[in-house]
N, C-alpha and C positions, 0 to 999 in steps of 0.2 A: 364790580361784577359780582353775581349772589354763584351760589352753590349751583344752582338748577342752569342759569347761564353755562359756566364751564363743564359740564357734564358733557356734550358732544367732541369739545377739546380732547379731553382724557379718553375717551374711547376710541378717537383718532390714534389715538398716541401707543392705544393696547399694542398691536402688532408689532408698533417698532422695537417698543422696549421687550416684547418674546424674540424678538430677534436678536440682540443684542446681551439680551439676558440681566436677568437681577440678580445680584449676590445673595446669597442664602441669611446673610447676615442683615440684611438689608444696610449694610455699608455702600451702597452704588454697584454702576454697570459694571459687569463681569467683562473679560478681555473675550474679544469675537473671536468666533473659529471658523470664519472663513479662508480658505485654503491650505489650512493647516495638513502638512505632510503623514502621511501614514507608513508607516512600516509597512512594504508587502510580507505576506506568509509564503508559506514555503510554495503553494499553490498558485500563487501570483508568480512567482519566481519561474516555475516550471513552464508557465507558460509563455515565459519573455522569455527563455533560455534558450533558444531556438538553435537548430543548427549551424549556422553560420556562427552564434556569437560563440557555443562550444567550437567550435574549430577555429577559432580567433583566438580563445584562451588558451587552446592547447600549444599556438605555435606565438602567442607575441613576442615572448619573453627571450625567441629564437631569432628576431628581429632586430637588426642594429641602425645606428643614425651614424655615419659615417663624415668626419669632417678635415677638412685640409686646409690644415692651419698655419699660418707664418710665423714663425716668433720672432719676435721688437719689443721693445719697450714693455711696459708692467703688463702686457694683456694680449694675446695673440691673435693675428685679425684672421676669419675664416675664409679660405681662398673658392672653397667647392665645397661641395656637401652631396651626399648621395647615401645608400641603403645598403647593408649585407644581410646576411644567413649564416648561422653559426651552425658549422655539421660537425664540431665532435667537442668535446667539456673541458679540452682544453686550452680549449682558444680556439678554432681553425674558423675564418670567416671566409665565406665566397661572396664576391658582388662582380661588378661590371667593369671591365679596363677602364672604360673611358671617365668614370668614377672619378681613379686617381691618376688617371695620366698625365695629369700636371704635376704631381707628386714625381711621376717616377720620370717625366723629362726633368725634370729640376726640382731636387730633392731638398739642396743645401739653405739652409734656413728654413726649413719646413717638415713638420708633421702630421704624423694620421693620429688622428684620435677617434677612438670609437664609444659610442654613448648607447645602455641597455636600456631597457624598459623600466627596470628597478635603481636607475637615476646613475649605476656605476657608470665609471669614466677609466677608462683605460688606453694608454698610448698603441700603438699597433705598428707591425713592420711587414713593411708591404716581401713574401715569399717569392712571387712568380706572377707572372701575366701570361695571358695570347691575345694578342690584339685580333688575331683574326677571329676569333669565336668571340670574344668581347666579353671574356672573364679575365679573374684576378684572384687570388690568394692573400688572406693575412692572416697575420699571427696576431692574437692578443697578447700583449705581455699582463702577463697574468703572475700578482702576488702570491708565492708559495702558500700552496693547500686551497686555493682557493679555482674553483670549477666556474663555467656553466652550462646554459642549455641547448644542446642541438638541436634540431628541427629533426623530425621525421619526418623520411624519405617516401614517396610515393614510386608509381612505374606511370612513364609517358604512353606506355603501347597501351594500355587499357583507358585510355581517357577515350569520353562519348564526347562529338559536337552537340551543343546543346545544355550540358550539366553546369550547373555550377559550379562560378571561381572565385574565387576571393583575394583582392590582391593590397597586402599589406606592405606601405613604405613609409618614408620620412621627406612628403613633399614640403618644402619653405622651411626645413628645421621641426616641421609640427611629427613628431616621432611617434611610430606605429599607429598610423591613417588608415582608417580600410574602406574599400570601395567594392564594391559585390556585381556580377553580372554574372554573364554566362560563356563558355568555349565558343567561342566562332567560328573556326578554323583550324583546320593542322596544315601541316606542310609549307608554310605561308615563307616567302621571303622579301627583303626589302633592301634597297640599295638607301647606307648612310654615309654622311661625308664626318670622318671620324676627327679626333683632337689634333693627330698626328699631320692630318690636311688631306690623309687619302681618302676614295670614296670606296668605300667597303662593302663587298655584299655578304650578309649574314641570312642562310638558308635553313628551311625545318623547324621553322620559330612556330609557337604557338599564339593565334588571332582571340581577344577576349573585347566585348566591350565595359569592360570593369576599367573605371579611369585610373591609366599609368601618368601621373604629373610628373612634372618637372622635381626629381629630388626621390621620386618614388624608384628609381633606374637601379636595380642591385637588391631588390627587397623580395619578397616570397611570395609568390601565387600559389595558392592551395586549393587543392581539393575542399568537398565539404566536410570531408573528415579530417581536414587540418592539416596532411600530409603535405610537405613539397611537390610541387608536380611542373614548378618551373621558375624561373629567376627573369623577375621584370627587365628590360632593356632598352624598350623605343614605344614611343607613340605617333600615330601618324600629325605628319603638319599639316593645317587646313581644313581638317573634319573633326568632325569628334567622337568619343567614343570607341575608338580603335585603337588598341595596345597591340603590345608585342612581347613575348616572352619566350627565354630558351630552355627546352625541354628538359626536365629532370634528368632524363637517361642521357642527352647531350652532356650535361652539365659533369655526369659523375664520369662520361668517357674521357672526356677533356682533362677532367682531377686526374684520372690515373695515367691518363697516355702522356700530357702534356704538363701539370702546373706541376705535378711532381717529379718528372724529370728530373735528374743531377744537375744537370746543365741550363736548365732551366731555372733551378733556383738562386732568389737574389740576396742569399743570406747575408748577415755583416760576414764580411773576407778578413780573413787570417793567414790565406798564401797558404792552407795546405789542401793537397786534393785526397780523399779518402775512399777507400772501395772496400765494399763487404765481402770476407775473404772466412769460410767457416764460422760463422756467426759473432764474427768479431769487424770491428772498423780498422782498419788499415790505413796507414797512413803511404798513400802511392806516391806523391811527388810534393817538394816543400818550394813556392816560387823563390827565386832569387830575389831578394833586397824585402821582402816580405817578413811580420809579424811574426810568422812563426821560425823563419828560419832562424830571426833577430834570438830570441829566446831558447835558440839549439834545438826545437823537434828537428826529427831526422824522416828519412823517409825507410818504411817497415816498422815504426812505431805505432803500436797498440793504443786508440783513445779509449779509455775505461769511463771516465765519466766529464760533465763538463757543468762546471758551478755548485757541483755536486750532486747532479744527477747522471743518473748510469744513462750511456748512450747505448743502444743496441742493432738501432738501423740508420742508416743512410739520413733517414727522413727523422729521425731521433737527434743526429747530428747537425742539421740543419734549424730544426724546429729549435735544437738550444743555443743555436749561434743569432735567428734572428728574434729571442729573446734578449739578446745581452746588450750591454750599452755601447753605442758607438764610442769611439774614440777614448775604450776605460778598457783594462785588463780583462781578460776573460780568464779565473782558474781553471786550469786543467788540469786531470789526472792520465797519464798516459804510463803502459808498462814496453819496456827494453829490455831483452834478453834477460826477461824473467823478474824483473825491481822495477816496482812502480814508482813514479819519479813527476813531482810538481811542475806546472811547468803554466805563467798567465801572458798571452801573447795578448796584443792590442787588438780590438776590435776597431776596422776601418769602414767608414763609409763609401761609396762610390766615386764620390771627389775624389777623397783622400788616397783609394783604393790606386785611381788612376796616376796621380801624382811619385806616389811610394814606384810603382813598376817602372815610370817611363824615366821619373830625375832621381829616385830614391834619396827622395828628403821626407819628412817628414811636419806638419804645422798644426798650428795652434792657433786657430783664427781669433784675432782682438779688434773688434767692434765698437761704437761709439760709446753704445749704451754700458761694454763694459771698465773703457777706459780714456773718458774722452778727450782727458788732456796728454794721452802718448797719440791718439790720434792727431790731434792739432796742434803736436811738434813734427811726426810726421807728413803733417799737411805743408808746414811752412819749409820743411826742407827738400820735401819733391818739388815744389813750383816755387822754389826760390830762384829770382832774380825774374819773374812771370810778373808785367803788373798788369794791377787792375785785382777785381774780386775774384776768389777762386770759392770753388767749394768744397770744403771739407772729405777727405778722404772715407768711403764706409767704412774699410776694414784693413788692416793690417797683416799678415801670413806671417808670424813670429818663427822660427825656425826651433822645432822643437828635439828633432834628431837626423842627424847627418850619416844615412849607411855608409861603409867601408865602401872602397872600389865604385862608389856609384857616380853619374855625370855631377851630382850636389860637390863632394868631395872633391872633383875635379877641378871645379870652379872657385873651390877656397872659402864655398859658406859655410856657416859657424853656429849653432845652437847659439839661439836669442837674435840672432839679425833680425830682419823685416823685409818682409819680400814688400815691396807697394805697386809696381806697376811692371810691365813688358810692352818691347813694342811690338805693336799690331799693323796690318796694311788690310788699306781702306780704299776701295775705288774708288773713292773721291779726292780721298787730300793722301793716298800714298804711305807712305808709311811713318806710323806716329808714335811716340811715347804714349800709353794710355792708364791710366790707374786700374786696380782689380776693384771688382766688385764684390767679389765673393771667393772662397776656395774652388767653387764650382767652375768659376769663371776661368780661374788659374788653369784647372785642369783640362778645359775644352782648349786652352791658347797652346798648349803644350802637345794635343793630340794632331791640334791642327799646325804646330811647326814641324810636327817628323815629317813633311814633306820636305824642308829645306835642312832638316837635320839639326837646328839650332834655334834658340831661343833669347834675343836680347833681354835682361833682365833688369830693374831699377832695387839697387840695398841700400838701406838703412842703417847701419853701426856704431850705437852712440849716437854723436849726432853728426855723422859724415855718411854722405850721398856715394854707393860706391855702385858703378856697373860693371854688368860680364856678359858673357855669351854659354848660356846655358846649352852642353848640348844634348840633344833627341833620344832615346834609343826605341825606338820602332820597337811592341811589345805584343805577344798573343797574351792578353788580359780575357780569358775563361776560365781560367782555375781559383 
């Protein structure tokens, strides 16, 4: 081929190699900049900055992923998962009852764990519900000195049909999702058939078509100014596009009238009831067979602080009680005619709670995973002379302290036995030996014997099978 031949070649070829580019060096093709990323300026910035995504930043970080978790084995499996709103920097989250109402029917073996925006992880204790309004209360347990961030509050009465909503949740686990539309509706109501099996009707909700998913239930609808203006809770089934949320002002009447209530709240129990008497906390009445009486408060004792922080209100006493760890000492400082005086009663859970009032025993639940060859000597000695395969017993109830005067004492059980089973009656097969499943379990068998006053029980000691007749005592368990 001459020189004059390849000339139309190479002039084909101009274009691609300016595209492509030559090295200055004439070392070969330069690397192409086809879609290479640019830094926006500040003026690109402003203009993507748009309202909704400011009211987005203002309130995400107010937004929580909310999980109900079991614990077994090396990893805890998630039962439910739903969304909160954090209103104050100490912890305090609102979301939805039906959230964690598998949490709070059946607590034992199970927690709330709450997940931020900025990837923290904190356990959480459920305070107080209303199932009829279809809120809930939690406490963050939150590491000393460490804060976060509330949501700012909007007003329900000033909301236009038509404006602007923005509604931020955690549908599938994908945490602070936002979906945008507009107010639909006020006054709106809807009959749901709730966890509990009733069908509920919740009135004065607010109508958005901004999509409320599955997971989004307990998360924040905002204004375009970022404000709270309502707490996600339903979506309609078989159309789309139509949510539901309960009004801000609903939300904050309910906090004061109802989740704060004394009696309402489901802090860990210690058996003392307390009332604010000239700005001090009061100790009114200490239950019988109860934590705190175990440890000597008395009742007209002063609590001055709890864990080492000053208690000053009601809600001050409670927020530090459903910080503290279940089934572990809680220090106290409380003053008696005039000498302040140490004092760390047991923190109980609701199981346990139940158990302590009605047999005044006390347990130490031991589980597979923590010891699995006293379980399957316990196995072999419940269903000894049973043949055929059985299966392994879940848990054991060790007997960790025996109150004075209580139906436990009566019966002649011993710190360290093993509770393993009771019998039960079953409309079908009548009444039967049954294994426990859980402390939880324990304690519904025991509320449901106060009808006949007594409870058969199957012990463990060493390694002889001993039975008795547990009896009842019928208990007002509010305090």
């Amino acid at each position: 081929m001459t020189t004059r031949q390849a000339l139309p070649l190479l002039i084909f070829l101009l274009p691609l190699l300016a595209c492509r580019g030559i090295d200055a060096q004439g070392g070969g093709l330069a690397a192409p900049t086809i879609l290479q990323g640019l830094e926006p300026d500040s003026d690109e910035l402003d203009l993507r900055t748009t309202p909704v995504v400011r009211a987005v930043q203002r309130a995400a970080n107010s937004v929580v992923s909310i999980y109900i978790l079991h614990e077994g084995g090396n990893r805890d499996a998630v039962e439910g998962q739903g969304s909160g709103v954090i209103v104050d920097e100490l912890g305090l989250v609102i979301t939805n009852w039906h959230v964690i109402a598998t949490y709070e029917r059946a607590r034992d073996g199970r927690k709330l764990q709450v997940r931020l925006k900025d990837e923290r992880r904190f356990d959480a204790a459920l305070l107080s519900f209303s199932p009829e309004h279809d809120l809930a209360l939690l406490q963050l347990k939150l590491p000393a000195g460490q804060t976060v961030k509330p949501v700012r509050a909007g007003r329900s009465e000033s909301l236009m049909v038509g404006e602007t909503v923005i509604a931020i949740g955690n549908p599938q686990g994908h945490a602070n999702t936002v979906t945008v539309g507009v107010l639909s509706a006020i006054d709106r109501s809807i009959d749901v058939r709730a966890p509990d099996g009733q069908v509920r009707r919740y009135e004065g909700l607010l109508q958005t078509d901004a999509a409320i998913n599955q997971g989004n239930s307990g998360g924040a609808l905002l204004d375009i100014t970022g404000k709270l203006i309502g707490i996600n809770n339903a979506m309609a089934m078989g159309v789309e596009n139509i949510g539901f949320a309960i009004p801000v002002d609903t939300v904050k009447r309910v906090f004061e009238d109802e989740l704060l209530r004394y009696d309402n709240l489901a802090s860990v129990w210690i058996g003392a009831r307390i009332g604010e008497r000239d700005g001090a906390l009061v100790i009114d009445d200490v239950s019988r067979h109860g934590p705190a009486e175990r440890v000597g408060l008395r009742k007209g004792d002063t609590v001055v602080s709890i864990e080492g922080n000053a208690v000053r209100s009601a809600f001050d006493y409670h927020r530090a009680l459903a910080s503290a760890q279940v089934d572990a000492p809680i220090p106290m400082v409380i003053e008696r005619d005039g000498k302040r005086l140490e004092a760390a009663p047991f923190g109980l859970g609701p199981a346990a709670r139940a158990v302590v009032q009605i047999a005044g025993v006390e347990f130490a639940p031991v589980t597979v995973d923590q010891d699995k060859e006293l379980l399957r000597s316990a196995t072999l000695a419940y269903y000894r002379g049973t043949r055929g395969r059985v299966r392994m017993l879940p848990v054991a109830l060790r007997v960790r302290d025996v109150h004075p005067g209580s139906p436990a004492e009566s019966l002649g059980m011993q710190s360290g036995d093993l509770v393993l089973g009771t019998v039960v009656w079953n409309p079908f097969y009548g009444r039967r030996n049954a294994p426990l499943a859980s402390l939880q379990d324990f304690a519904d068998r025991l509320v449901d014997a106060s009808r006949s006053g007594a409870l058969p029980i199957t012990v463990m000691r060493g390694d002889e099978i001993l039975e008795g007749e547990l009896e009842v005592e019928a208990t007002d368990r509010r305090d």
